[in-house]
C-alpha positions in Angstrom: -8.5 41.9 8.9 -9.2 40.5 5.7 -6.3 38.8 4.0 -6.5 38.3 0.1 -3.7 35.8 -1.5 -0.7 37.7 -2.9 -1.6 38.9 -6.4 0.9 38.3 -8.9 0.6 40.7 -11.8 2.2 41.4 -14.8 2.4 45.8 -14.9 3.3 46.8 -18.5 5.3 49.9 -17.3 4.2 52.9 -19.7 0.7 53.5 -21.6 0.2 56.7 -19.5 0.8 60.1 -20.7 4.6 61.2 -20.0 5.3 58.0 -19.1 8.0 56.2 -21.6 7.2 52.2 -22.9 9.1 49.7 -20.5 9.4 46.1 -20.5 7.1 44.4 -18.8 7.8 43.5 -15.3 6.6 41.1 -12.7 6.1 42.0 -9.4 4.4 40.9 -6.2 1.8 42.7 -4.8 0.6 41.3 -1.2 -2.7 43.5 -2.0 -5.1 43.5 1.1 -7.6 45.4 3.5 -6.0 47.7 5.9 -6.8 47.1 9.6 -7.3 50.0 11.5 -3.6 50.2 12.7 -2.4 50.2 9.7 -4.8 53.0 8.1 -2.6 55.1 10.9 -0.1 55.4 8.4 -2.3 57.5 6.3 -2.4 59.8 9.1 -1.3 63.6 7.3 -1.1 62.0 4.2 -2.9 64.5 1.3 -4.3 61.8 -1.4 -3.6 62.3 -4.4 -5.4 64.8 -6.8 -6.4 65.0 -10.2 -6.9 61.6 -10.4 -9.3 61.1 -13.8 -12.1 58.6 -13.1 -13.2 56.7 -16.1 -16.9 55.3 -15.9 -19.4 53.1 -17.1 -23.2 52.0 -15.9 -25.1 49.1 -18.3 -28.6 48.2 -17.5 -30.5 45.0 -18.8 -33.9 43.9 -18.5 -36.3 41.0 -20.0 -39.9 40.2 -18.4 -42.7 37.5 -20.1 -44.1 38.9 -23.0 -41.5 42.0 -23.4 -39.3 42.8 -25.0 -35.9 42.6 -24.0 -34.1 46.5 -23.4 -30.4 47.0 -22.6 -28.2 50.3 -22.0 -24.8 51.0 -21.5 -22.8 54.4 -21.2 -18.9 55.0 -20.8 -17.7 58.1 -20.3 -14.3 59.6 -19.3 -14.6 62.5 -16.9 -18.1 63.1 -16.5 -21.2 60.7 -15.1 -22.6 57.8 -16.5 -26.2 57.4 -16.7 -28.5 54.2 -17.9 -32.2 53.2 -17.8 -33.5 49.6 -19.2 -37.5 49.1 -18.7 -40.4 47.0 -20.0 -43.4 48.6 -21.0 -41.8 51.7 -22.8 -40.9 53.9 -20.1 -38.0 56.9 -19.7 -38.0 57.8 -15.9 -34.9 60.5 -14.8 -31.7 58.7 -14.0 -30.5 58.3 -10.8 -29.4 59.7 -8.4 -32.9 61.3 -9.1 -34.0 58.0 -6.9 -37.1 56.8 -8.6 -40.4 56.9 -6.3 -43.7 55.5 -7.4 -45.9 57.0 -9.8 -45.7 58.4 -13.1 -41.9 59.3 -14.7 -41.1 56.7 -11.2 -41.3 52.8 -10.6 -44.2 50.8 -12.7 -47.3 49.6 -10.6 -47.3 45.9 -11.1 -51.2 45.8 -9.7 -51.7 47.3 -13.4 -48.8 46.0 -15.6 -48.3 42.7 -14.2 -44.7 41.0 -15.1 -42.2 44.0 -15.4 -38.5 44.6 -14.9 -36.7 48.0 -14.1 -33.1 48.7 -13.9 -30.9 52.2 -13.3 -27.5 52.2 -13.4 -25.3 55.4 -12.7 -21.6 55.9 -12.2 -21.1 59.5 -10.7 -17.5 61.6 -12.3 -16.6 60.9 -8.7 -16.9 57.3 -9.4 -20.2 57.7 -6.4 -22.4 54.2 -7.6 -26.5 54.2 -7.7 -28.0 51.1 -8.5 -32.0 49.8 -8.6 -33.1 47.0 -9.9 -36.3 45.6 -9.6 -39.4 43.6 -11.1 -42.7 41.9 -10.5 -43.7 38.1 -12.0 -41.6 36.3 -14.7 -39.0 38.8 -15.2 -34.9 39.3 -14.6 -32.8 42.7 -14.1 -28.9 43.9 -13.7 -27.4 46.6 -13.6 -23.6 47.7 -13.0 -21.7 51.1 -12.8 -18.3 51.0 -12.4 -14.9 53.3 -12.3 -11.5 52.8 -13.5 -8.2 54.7 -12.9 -4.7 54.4 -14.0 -1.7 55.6 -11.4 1.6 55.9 -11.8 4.2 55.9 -9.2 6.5 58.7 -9.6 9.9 57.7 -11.2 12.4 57.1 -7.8 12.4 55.6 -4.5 9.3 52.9 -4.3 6.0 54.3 -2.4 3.2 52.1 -0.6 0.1 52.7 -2.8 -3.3 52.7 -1.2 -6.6 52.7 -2.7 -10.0 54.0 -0.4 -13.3 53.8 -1.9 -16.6 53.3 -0.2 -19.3 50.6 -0.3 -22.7 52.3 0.0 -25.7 50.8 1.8 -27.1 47.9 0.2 -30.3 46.3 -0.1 -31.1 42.8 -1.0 -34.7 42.2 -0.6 -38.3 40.6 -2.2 -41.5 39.6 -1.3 -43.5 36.7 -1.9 -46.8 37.3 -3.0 -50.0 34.2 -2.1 -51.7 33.0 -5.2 -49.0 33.9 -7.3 -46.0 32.6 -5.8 -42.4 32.7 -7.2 -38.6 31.8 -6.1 -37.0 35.2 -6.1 -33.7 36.3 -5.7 -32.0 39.5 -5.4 -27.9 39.7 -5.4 -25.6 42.6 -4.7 -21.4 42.1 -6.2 -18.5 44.4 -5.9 -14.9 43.9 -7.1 -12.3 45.9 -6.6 -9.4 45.4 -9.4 -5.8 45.7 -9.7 -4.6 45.7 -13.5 -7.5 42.9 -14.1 -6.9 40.8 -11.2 -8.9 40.7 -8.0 -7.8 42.2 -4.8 -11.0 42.7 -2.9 -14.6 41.6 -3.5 -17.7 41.1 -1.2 -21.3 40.2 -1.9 -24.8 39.5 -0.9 -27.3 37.1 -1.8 -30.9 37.1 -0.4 -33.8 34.5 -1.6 -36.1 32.6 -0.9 -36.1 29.4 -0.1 -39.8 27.9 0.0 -42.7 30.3 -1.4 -45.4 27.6 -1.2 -45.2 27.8 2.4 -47.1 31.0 3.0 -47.0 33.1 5.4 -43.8 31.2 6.8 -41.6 31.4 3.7 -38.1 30.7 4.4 -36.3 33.8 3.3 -32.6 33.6 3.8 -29.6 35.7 3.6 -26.2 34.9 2.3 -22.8 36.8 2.3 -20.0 35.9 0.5 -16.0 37.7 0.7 -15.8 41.1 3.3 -19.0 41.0 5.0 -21.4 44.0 5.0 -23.6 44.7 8.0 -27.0 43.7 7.6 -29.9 44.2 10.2 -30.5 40.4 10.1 -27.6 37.6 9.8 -28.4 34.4 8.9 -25.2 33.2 9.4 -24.2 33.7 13.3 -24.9 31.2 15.8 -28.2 33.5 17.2 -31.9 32.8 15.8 -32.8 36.2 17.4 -31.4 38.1 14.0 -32.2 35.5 11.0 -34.6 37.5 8.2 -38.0 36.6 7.9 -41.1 37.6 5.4 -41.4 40.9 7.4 -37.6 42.3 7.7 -36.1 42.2 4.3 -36.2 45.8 3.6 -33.4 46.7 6.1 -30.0 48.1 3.8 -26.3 47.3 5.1 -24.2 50.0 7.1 -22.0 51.7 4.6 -18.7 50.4 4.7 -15.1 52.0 4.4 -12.8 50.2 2.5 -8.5 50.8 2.8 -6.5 48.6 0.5 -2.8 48.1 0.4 -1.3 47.7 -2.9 1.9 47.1 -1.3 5.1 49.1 -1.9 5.8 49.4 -5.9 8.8 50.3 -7.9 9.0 54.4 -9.5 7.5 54.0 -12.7 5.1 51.2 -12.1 2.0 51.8 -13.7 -1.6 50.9 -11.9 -4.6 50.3 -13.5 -7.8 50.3 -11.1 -11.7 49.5 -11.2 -14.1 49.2 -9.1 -17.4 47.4 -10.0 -20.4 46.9 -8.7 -23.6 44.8 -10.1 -27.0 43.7 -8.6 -29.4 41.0 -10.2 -32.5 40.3 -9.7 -35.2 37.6 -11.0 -37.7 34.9 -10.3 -38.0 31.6 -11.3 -40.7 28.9 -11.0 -42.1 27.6 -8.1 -44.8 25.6 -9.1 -46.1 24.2 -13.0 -47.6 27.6 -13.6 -44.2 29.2 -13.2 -43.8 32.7 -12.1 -45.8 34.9 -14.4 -48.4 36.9 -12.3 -51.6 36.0 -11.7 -54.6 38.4 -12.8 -58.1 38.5 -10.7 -57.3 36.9 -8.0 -60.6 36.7 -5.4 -62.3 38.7 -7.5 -59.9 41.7 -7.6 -58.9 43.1 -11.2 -55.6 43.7 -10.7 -52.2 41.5 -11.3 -50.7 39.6 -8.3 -46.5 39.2 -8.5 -43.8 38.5 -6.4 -40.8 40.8 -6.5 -37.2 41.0 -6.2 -35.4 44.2 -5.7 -31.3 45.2 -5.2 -30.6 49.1 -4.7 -27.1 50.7 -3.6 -27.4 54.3 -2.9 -24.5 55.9 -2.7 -23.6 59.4 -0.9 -22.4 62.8 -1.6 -18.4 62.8 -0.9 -17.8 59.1 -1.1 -15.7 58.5 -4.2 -12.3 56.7 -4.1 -9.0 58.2 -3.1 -5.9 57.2 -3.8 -2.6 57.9 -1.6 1.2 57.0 -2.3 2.9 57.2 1.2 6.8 57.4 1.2 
């Protein structure tokens, strides 16, 4: 089970509608990831409804010699949709999940150094990310939800938030001739009123591009894990990620966390965030632009990074108060 340190927050008691102002109050919330024992508690427990998700998605994109695009939508109820591109473009938003092609993903082999970047925030708080680019580039994107909850006025109620982690991929490719250090990096943050109570991420790069074919491509985790395909971080070699098995995504993962039991009348606020980068940078005095022509073939030659979370259908967050 994964144990965060108590969180000690300041909750301003009021700001919601019907709730009268308060002082503020401090208490201590041992916030943390339920085991599976203790998620037997939920056991008959309705969560709540009508819960109104706020969202937000942003998008931002720069890649050599183009200019630099950034979007970012917040709505309050409904779905919130961004695209950021190079070379003009206006694909459909997720979770329309872009394929290659025309209105899809740009062909580097004819654009050269590009950079891509959909962000969407479902009014179910469901996340889509994909991020991508080719050559000298960098991409992010983050969609996000945010709630506020108030425990009823009365005897103190254990509050627990569930929301969902979809797969992930962190992934890249070197390409000979026109090598580049790329790297590709997933975050998610789970917030009570502003302060942290559950995050995990996932960083995959490389490590040495000039040493093609046997680049060193490593991946790195960092808070809750997430089930990837490969692990570069257990005691086997059989598993460790290589040039050929980056494109594998983590097993979707269930989160439970315990607020803790909380005074009637405390007021909540909740977000969840999650972000994935990706870039290049140098690897040699050329840099790492793409590289037109190489052997004779008109066409561009790029490395790549690329970070996509696909959510599901029926995996926003819930929220229970149990007696």
């Amino acid at each position: 089970m994964l144990k965060i340190p108590t969180l000690f927050i300041a909750l301003t008691l009021g700001g919601a509608a019907g709730i009268a102002q308060a002082q503020v109050a401090q208490f201590i919330v041992p916030a943390h990831e339920m085991n599976v024992i203790e998620q037997g508690a939920l056991s008959g427990i309705a969560p709540l409804s009508g819960v109104a998700l706020r969202t937000a998605a942003t998008a931002r994109v720069s890649a050599y010699n183009q200019a630099d695009q950034a979007q970012t939508e917040r709505k309050s109820g409904s779905a919130a949709l961004v695209y950021a591109g190079t070379h003009g473009t206006s694909p459909p938003k997720l979770p329309t999940w872009p394929t290659p092609g025309p209105g899809g993903l740009l062909d580097f082999q004819e654009e050269g150094n590009l950079a891509q970047a959909w962000a969407t925030s479902m009014q179910t708080g469901i996340p889509y990310l994909y991020v991508t680019g080719y050559g000298s580039f960098r991409a992010e994107a983050t969609a996000a939800w945010s709630a506020t909850l108030a425990v009823p006025s009365g005897p103190s109620r254990e509050v627990v938030a569930r929301f969902v982690l979809p797969p992930v991929r962190v992934n890249g490719d070197t390409k000979a001739g026109a090598e580049a250090h790329w790297r590709a990096r997933m975050r998610a943050d789970f917030l009570v009123n502003g302060f942290p109570a559950w995050s995990t991420g996932a960083f995959r790069l490389t490590a040495n591009p000039d040493a093609q074919p046997n680049d060193s491509v490593v991946l790195q985790q960092f808070g809750a894990w997430l089930t990837f395909p490969q692990n570069d971080e257990d005691a086997s070699g059989d598993n460790n990620t290589d040039t050929g098995s980056t494109e594998g995504a983590s097993t979707k993962r269930v989160v439970y966390v315990t607020l803790g039991r909380l005074a009637g009348g405390t007021v909540l606020e909740l977000s969840l965030s999650v972000r994935g980068t990706a870039l290049t940078m140098p690897a040699d005095s050329f840099g790492n632009r793409c590289k037109y022509g190489l052997n004779n073939m008109e066409r561009w030659f790029c490395s790549r990074a690329t970070v996509t979370v696909r959510g599901e259908s029926g995996d926003g967050p819930l929220f229970y108060m149990l007696p």
